[in-house]
C-alpha positions, 0 to 999 in steps of 0.5 A: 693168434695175435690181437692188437688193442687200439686206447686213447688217453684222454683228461678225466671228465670228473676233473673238467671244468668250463671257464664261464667268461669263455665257454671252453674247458679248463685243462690246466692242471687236469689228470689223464686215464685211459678212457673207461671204454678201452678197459673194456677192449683191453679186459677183452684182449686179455680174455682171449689171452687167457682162453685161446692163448692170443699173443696180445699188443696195445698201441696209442697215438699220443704225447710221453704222457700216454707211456702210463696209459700203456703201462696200466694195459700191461698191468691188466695183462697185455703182453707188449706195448707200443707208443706212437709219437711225434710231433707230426701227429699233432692235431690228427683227426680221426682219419689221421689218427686211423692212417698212424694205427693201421701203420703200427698194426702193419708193422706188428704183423700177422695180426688176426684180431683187432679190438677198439672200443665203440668210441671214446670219452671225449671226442665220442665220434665212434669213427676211428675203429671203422675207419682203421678197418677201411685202411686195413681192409679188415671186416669190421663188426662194430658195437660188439657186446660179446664175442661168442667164439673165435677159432677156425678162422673166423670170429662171432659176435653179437652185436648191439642193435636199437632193440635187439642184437643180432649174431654175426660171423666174420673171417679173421683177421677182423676188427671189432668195435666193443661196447661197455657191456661186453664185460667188466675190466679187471683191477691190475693187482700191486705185483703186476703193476710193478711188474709192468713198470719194467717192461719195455715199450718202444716208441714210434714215430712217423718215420718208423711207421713210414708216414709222411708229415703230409699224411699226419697231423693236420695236414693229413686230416679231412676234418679242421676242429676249429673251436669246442664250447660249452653251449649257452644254457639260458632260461627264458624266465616266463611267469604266468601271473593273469587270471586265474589258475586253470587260465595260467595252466592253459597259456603254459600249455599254450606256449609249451606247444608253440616251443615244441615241447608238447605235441596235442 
């Protein structure tokens, strides 16, 4: 069995920081992790090393930079490691970004599990662990909170509703989308962080995968970002100061319903 684990580095969120005078984030200077939800899809693909023998990859879309990300999953326990980058992914979207995994996941070969977490921490669109399953043309069983069994050829799972969960089954090879619940990510002890800093990871880029410049980066998104910002948060500042209190509780009543915070 061979089970190939889709991270993203992205900047620590504790460290982030809005300029008031611009309303955007400050990045200079901020340090990048692997975002907490793919720990848990890699201590997933772990698990199913451990327990049913799987052969396990992780691959990432990004800069030099993410090579530490690839190193810490190694050091939590996956097999083999591989960074995508290049220049021509720059500004990729969900669905840019989804086109340059599929292509690493086809170049791995013989893949039967594909695991990403629901979303990521910063972005939080949860769309390109679907949208990878539409490339690939794999089953996709998403907000998975445990995996109950995999063997046979197929693989069930139960899957996170609104109040409730629901057991689903599906033919392997399947892709399958993780909540945080799922489990709790191991800590990668000293010696195998060592350990991983010796191995070897290999670097893709758009030729090696195949793709062409039209079909990355901006040029091969659907979706242009033009500007994130924080949102104004600004107070109205009204005191109710005429007539007595029962008269100041009632005109705040009032204007609360008017704002549609309360409903009579």
């Amino acid at each position: 069995m061979r089970v190939v684990v889709c991270i993203k580095q992205v900047f620590d969120p504790a460290e982030l920081k809005v300029d008031p005078s611009t309303r955007l984030l400050v990045t200079d200077g901020v340090s990048r992790k692997i975002s907490d939800f793919d720990k848990n899809a890699i201590e997933e693909a772990v698990r199913l090393k451990e327990n049913q023998k799987a052969e396990t990859f992780v691959i990432t879309m990004g800069p030099a930079d993410a090579m530490r990300a690839l190193r810490e999953a190694l050091a939590m326990g996956i097999d083999n490691a591989y960074l995508l980058s290049d220049p021509a992914f720059d500004n990729s979207d969900t669905l840019a970004t989804a086109r340059v995994l599929a292509a690493a996941i086809r170049k791995i070969g013989n893949v039967d599990l594909v695991l990403t977490a629901e979303a990521s921490m910063d972005g939080y669109s949860g769309m390109v662990g679907p949208r990878l399953a539409a490339l690939l043309n794999l089953p996709q069983l998403t907000y998975v909170r445990k995996i109950v069994s995999v063997g046979d050829g197929k693989i069930v799972v139960e899957r996170d509703l609104e109040e409730g969960y629901e057991v689903v089954e599906a033919k392997l090879p399947a892709l399958v989308t993780v909540t945080k619940e799922i489990n709790e990510p191991r800590f990668a002890t000293l010696p195998k962080i060592m350990a991983a800093s010796k191995k070897k990871v290999d670097t893709w880029g758009a030729a090696e995968l195949g793709l062409s410049k039209e079909e990355v980066g901006l040029s091969g998104s659907a979706v242009q970002v033009m500007k994130a910002e924080a949102p104004v948060m600004g107070r109205k500042n009204i005191i109710f100061k005429e007539g007595e209190l029962s008269q100041q509780v009632e005109e705040l009543v009032k204007a609360l319903v008017k704002e549609g915070v309360l409903k009579v």
